[in-house]
Backbone as CSV, one residue per row, in Angstrom:
resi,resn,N_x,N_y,N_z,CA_x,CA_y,CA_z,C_x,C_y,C_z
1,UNK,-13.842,17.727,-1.815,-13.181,16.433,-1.868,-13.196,15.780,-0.495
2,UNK,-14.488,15.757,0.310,-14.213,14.913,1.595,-14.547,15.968,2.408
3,UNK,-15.283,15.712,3.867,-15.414,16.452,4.742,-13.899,16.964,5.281
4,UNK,-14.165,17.646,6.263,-13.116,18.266,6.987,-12.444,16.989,7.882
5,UNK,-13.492,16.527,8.866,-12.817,15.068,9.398,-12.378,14.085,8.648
6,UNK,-12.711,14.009,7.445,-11.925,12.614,6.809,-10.939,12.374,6.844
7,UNK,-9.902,11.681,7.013,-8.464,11.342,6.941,-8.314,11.184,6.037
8,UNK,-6.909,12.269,5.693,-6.260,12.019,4.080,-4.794,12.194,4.149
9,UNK,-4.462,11.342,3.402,-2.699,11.462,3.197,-2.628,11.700,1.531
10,UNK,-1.520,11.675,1.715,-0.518,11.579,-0.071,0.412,10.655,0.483
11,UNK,1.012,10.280,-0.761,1.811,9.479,-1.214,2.497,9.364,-2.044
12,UNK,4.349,9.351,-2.431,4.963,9.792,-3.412,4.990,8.011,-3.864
13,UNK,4.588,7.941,-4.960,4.935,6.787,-5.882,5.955,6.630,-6.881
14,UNK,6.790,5.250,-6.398,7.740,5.568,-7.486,7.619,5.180,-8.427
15,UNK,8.396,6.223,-9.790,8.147,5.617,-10.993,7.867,4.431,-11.406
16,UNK,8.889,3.443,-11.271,8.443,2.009,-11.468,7.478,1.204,-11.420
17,UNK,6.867,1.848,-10.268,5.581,0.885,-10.127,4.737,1.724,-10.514
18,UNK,4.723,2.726,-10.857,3.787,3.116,-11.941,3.506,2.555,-13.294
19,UNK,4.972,2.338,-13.767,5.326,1.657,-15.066,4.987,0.703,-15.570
20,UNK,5.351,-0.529,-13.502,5.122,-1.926,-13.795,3.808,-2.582,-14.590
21,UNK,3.669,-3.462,-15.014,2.830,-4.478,-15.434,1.942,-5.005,-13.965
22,UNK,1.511,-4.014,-13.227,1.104,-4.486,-11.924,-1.231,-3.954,-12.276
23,UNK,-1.453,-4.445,-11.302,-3.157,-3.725,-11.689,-3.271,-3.326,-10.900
24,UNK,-4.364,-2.397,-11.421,-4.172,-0.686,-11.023,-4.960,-1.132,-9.065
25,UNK,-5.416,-2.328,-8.593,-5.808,-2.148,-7.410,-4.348,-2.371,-6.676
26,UNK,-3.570,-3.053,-7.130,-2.493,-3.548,-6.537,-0.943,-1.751,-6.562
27,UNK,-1.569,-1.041,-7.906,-0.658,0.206,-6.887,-1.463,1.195,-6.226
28,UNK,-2.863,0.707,-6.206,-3.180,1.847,-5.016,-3.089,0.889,-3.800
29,UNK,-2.720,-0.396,-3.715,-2.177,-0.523,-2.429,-0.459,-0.785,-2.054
30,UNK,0.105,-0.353,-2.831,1.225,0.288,-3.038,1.355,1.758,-2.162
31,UNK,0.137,2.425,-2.899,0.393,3.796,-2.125,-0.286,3.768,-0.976
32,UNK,-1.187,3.194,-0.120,-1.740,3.058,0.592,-0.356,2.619,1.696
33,UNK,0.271,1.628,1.400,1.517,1.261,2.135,2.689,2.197,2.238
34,UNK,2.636,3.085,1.149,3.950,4.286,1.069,3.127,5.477,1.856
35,UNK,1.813,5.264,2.466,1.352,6.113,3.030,2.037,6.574,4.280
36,UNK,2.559,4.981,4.897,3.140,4.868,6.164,4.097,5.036,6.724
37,UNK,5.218,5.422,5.291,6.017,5.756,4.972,6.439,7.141,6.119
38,UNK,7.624,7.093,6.907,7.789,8.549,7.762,9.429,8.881,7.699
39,UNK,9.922,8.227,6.977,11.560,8.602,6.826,12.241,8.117,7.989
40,UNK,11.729,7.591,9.082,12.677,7.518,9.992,13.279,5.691,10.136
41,UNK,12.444,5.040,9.774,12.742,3.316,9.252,12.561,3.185,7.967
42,UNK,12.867,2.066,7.662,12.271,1.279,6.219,11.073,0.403,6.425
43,UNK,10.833,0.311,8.143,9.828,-1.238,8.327,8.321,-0.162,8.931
44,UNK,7.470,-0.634,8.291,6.081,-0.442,8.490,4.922,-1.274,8.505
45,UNK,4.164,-1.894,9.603,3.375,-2.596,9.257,1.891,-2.942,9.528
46,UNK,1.290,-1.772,8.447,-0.489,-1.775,7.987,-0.665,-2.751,8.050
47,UNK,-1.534,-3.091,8.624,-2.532,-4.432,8.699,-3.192,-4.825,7.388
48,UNK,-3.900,-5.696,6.892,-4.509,-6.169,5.855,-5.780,-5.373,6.105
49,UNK,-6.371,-5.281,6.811,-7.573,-4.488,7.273,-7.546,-3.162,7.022
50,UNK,-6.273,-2.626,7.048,-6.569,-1.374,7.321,-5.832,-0.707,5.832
51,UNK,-5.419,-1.672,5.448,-4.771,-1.300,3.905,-6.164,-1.551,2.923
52,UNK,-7.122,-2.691,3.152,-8.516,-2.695,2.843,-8.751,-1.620,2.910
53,UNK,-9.335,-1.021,4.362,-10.165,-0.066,4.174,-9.828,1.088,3.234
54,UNK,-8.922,1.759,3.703,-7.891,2.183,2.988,-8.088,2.716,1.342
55,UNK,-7.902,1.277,0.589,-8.283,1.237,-0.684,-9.721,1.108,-0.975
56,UNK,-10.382,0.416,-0.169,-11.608,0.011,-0.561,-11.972,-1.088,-0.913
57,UNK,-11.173,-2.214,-0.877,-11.243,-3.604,-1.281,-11.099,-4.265,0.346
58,UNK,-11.978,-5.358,-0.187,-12.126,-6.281,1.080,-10.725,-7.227,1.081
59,UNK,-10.229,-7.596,2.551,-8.849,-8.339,3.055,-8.144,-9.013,2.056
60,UNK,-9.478,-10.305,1.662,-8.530,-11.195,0.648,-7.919,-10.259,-0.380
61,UNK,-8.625,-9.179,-1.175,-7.867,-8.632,-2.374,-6.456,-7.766,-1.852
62,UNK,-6.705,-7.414,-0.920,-5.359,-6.600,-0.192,-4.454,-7.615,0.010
63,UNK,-4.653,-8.519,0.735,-3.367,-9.907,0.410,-2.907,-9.966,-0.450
64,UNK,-4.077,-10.614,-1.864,-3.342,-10.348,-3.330,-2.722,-9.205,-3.718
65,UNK,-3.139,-8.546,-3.375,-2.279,-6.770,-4.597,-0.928,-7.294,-3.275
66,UNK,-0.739,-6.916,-1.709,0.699,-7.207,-1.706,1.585,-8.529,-2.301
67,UNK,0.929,-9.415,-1.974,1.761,-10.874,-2.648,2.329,-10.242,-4.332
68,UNK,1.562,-9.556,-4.790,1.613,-9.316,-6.150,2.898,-8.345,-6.067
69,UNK,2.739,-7.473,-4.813,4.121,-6.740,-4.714,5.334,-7.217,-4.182
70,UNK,5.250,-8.473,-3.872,6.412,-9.398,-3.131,6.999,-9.304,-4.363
71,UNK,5.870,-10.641,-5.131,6.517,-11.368,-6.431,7.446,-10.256,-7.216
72,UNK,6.891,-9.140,-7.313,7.388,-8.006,-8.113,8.868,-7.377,-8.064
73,UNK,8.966,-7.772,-6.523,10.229,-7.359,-5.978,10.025,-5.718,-5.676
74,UNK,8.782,-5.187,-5.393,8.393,-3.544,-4.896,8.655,-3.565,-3.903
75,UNK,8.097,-4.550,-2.828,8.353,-4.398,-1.488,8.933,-5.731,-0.752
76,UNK,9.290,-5.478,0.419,9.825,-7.002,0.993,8.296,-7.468,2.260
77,UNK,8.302,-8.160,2.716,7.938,-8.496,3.355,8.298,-9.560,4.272
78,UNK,7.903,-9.087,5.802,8.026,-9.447,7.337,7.999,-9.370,8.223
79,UNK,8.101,-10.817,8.900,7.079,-10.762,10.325,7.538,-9.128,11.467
80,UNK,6.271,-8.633,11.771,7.013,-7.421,12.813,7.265,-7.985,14.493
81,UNK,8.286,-7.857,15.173,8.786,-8.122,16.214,8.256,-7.124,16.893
């Protein structure tokens, strides 16, 4: 499953957005974002680029799948200071 150098994480997904009425590119960038996830904040912020690569979809579709997770009320979104 991947060379030895490849970078790999997991990601615990929550039920819900498993459930949701969301498409299926928009919760693997769900988990791609819960990747970043480290327990010690709530604020994390992957770039569009790198949540692309990531999934495998080029920028614009990574915009859409998060906007899609705004609307949804999965995640919040904002500016990082």
């Amino acid at each position: 499953m991947g060379s030895q150098n490849e970078s790999q994480f997991f990601a615990i997904m929550d039920s819900a957005v498993l459930k949701a009425k969301l498409k299926p590119t928009t919760k693997l960038v769900y988990a791609a974002i819960a990747s970043y996830y480290r327990g010690e904040s709530s604020l994390i912020f992957p770039s569009y680029n790198r949540i692309a690569d990531i999934v495998g979809i080029n920028r614009r579709t990574a915009i859409s799948a998060v906007n899609e997770l705004v609307i949804a009320g999965v995640i919040k979104k904002s500016a990082q200071m």
